[in-house]
N, C-alpha and C positions, 0 to 999 in steps of 0.2 A: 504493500500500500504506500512505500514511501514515495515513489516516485509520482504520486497523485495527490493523496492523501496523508498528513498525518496529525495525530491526535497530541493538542498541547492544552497548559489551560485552562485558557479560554474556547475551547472542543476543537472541534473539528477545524484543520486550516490547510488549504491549497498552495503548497509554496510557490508553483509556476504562475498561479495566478493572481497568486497575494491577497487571498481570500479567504473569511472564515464562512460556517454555516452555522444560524443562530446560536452563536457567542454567547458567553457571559464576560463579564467585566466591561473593557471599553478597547473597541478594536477600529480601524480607520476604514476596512471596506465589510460588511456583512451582509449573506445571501440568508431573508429568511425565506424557511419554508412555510409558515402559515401566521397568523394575529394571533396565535394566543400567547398570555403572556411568560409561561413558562419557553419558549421559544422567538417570542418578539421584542427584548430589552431595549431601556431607553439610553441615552449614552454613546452610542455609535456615531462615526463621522460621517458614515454615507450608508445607505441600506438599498440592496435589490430585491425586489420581490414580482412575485408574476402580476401582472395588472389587475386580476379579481380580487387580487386582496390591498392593491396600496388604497384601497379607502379603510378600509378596517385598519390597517397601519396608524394614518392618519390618525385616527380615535384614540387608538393605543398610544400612540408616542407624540403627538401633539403637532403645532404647525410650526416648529421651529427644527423638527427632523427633517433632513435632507431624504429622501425618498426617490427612489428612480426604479421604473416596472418597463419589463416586456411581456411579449403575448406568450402564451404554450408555445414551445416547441422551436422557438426562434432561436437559433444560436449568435452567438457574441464570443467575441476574442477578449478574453483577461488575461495580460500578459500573454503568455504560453500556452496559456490555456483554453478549450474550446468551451463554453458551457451554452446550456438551455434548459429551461424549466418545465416539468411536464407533469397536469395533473395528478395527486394524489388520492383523490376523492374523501380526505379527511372533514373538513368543511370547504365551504365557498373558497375558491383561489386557492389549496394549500397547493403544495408542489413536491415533487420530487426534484432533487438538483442532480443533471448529468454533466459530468467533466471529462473530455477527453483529455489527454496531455499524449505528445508522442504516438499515436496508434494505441493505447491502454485509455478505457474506458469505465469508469467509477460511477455510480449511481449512490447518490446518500435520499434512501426513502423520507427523512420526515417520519411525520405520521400518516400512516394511510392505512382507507378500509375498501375492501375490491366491492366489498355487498351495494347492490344499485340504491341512490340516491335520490329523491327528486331537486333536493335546495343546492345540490354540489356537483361536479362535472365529476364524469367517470373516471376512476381512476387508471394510468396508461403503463401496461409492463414492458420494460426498457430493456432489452436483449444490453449485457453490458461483460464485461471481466470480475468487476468486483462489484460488490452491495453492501452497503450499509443499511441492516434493518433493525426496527424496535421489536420490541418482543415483550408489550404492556402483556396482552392476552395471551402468552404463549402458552397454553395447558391446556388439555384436553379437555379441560373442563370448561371452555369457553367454548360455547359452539351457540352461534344466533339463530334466532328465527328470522321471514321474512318478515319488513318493517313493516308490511301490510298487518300482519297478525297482531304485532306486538302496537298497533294502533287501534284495533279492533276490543284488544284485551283495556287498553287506555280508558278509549269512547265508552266502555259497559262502567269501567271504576269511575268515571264521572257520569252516565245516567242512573247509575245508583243513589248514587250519592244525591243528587240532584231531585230525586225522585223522593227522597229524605230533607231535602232542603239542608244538604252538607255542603260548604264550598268543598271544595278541590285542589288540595295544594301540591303543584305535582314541582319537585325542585329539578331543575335542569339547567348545565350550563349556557351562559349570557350567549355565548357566542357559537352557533353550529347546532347546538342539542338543543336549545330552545325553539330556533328558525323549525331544526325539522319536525320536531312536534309541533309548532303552530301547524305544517305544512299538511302533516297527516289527520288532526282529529277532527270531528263531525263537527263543525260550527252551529248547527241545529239543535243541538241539546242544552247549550244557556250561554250566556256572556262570559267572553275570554278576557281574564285580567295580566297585566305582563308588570312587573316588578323595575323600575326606572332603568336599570344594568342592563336591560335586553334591548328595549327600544334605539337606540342609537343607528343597532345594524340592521333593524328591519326595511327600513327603505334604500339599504345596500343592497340585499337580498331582491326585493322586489324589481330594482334595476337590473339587476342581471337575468328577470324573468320568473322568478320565485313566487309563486302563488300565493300571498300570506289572508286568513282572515281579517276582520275589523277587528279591532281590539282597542281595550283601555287600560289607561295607565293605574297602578297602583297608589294610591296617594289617602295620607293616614287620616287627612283633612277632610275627604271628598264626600263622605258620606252615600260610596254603594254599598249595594246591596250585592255578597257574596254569595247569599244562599244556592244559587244555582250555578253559581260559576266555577269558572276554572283559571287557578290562579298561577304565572310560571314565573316560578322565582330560581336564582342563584342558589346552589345548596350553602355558600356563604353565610346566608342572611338565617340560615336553618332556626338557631335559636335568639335572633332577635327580638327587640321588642315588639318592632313592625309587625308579626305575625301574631300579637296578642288580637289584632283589628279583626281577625278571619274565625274568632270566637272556636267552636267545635269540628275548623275543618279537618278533612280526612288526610292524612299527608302520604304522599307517595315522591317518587325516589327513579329515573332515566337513566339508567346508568350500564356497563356492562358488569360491573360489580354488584350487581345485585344477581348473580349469576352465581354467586359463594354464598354458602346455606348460613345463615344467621344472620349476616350482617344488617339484612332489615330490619331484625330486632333489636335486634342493640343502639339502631338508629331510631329506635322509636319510631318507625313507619307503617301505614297500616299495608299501603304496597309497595312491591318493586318491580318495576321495567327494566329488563333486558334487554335496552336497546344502547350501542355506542357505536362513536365514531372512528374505533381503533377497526384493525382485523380482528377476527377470532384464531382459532388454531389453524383451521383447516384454509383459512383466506392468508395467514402468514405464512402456509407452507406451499401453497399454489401461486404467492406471487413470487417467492424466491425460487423456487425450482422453475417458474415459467421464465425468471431472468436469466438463463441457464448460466449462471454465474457459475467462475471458478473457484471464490475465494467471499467467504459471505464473513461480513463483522456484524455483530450483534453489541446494538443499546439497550438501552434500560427497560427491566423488566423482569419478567422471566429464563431471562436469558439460559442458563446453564441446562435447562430440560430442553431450548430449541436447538443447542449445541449438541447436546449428546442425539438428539433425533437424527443432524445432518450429518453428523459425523458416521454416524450408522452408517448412512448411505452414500460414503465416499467423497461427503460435501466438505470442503477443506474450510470449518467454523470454528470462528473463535469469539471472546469476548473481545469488546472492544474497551479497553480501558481508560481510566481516566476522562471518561465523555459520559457521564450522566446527570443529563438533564434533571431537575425536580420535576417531580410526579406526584401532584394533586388528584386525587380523584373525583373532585367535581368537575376535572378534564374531561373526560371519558364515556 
């Protein structure tokens, strides 16, 4: 990897092109792969990113970040380097970074999930030499349903509820997991409330073609009426005060982590959705054997169960050290 890639730091850095990929610290040129914040820091002297995401950027890092996007798929000379960005299907804009240097070609995934999207562009397998991938979900025990189901399962836990005169407090993150559950549930079963952290990127979404219902804002002041609603908050705000206003709503939980037997209860929730924006097992091991890479580096995660699988099968895996991102699970 060294002659493409290597890992310092501040992560991942391309010496021929004099480039990192979502950095920590403070670095002079940075590719990210997507807006969220464990991967989008502020601080940097200049950032690339694919064009469906420099408006989310924007939000994240404010108007005094120097910001420069191109389209999918467009290559660009850095330094020595050949690069282009090519969907991930994590949320909206995320990206996959491919670097050629010399005839050797590197792919650093990001985050990405292959399972089809409405709010996100498909995610695209990059035939390459090496791969960098994460390995959040890497365990057999992550295995999704189609999002049609797991919105179906949604739409019943809020006409229940509704039907009860419960609101609905279903926590999802701000950016990506919020959008696609607005995208998927029955808009006909009661009024949709969004928590002030989500609205920002709803008329991002909507720009790029994104179906969203009407919706209204959370506000402690406002004096709705929740009973029938469905409210989507930040799992941040889980034990605020703000949610004293929702009296005896029902709470539920977006997550692929709710995939692990207990953790609803312990979060005090009355359900959990199985639904995220990583791969699962079976979508982690179909995109790295579809890159038929020779040489796969694994991030943060589950890593050592996805190293011993490829290694099994003559796939030359290792960890990737020294490059682990923080890992929130109201990411996911």
């Amino acid at each position: 990897m060294s002659n493409v890639l290597v890992s310092r730091r501040e992560g991942l850095f391309c010496p021929a092109g004099d480039f990192f990929i979502d950095p920590r610290g403070k670095v002079n040129r940075a590719i990210i792969t997507h807006a969220h914040s464990d991967h989008a820091r502020s601080g940097h002297a200049s950032y690339l990113c694919s064009d469906n995401s420099k408006p989310f950027l924007k939000i994240r890092l404010g108007p005094k970040a120097k910001i420069e996007s191109i389209p999918f798929g467009k290559c660009i000379r850095m330094g020595d380097a050949l690069v282009s960005l090519h969907p991930a299907g994590h949320i909206l804009g995320s990206s996959q970074v491919r670097i050629e240097v010399g005839g050797r070609v590197w792919v650093v995934s990001g985050d990405y999930k292959p399972q089809p999207d409405r709010t996100c562009e498909t995610l695209e397998v990059i035939k390459c030499h090496g791969f960098v991938t994460e390995s959040t979900f890497a365990l057999p025990v992550f295995k999704w349903l189609p999002e049609g189901e797991v919105y179906t399962q949604i739409n019943h836990w809020w006409m229940d509820n509704a039907e009860n005169e419960f609101p609905s407090l279903l926590f999802a993150y701000s950016l990506g997991k919020a959008q696609r559950v607005l995208a998927g549930v029955d808009c006909s079963i009661g009024p949709i409330f969004i928590h002030n952290a989500v609205s920002p990127f709803l008329p991002i979404y909507q720009q790029f073609g994104a179906v969203m219902p009407e919706v209204k804002k959370v506000n402690s002041g406002s004096g709705h009426n929740y009973s029938k609603g469905l409210i989507l908050a930040p799992p941040v705000v889980e034990d605020s005060l703000l949610l004293r206003q929702f009296g005896s709503a029902k709470r539920a939980f977006a997550s692929g982590w709710m995939a692990i037997r207990g953790l609803r209860r312990r979060r005090n929730l009355d359900r959990g959705f199985i639904l995220s924006d990583h791969a699962d097992w079976n979508g982690l091991l179909n995109v790295i054997l579809g890159t038929e890479a020779e040489v796969v580096k694994i991030t943060h995660g589950n890593g050592d169960a996805l190293m011993r699988y490829l290694l099994d099968r003559g796939i030359n895996a290792s960890l990737l050290q020294g490059f682990q991102p923080e890992r929130r699970d109201e990411l996911v």
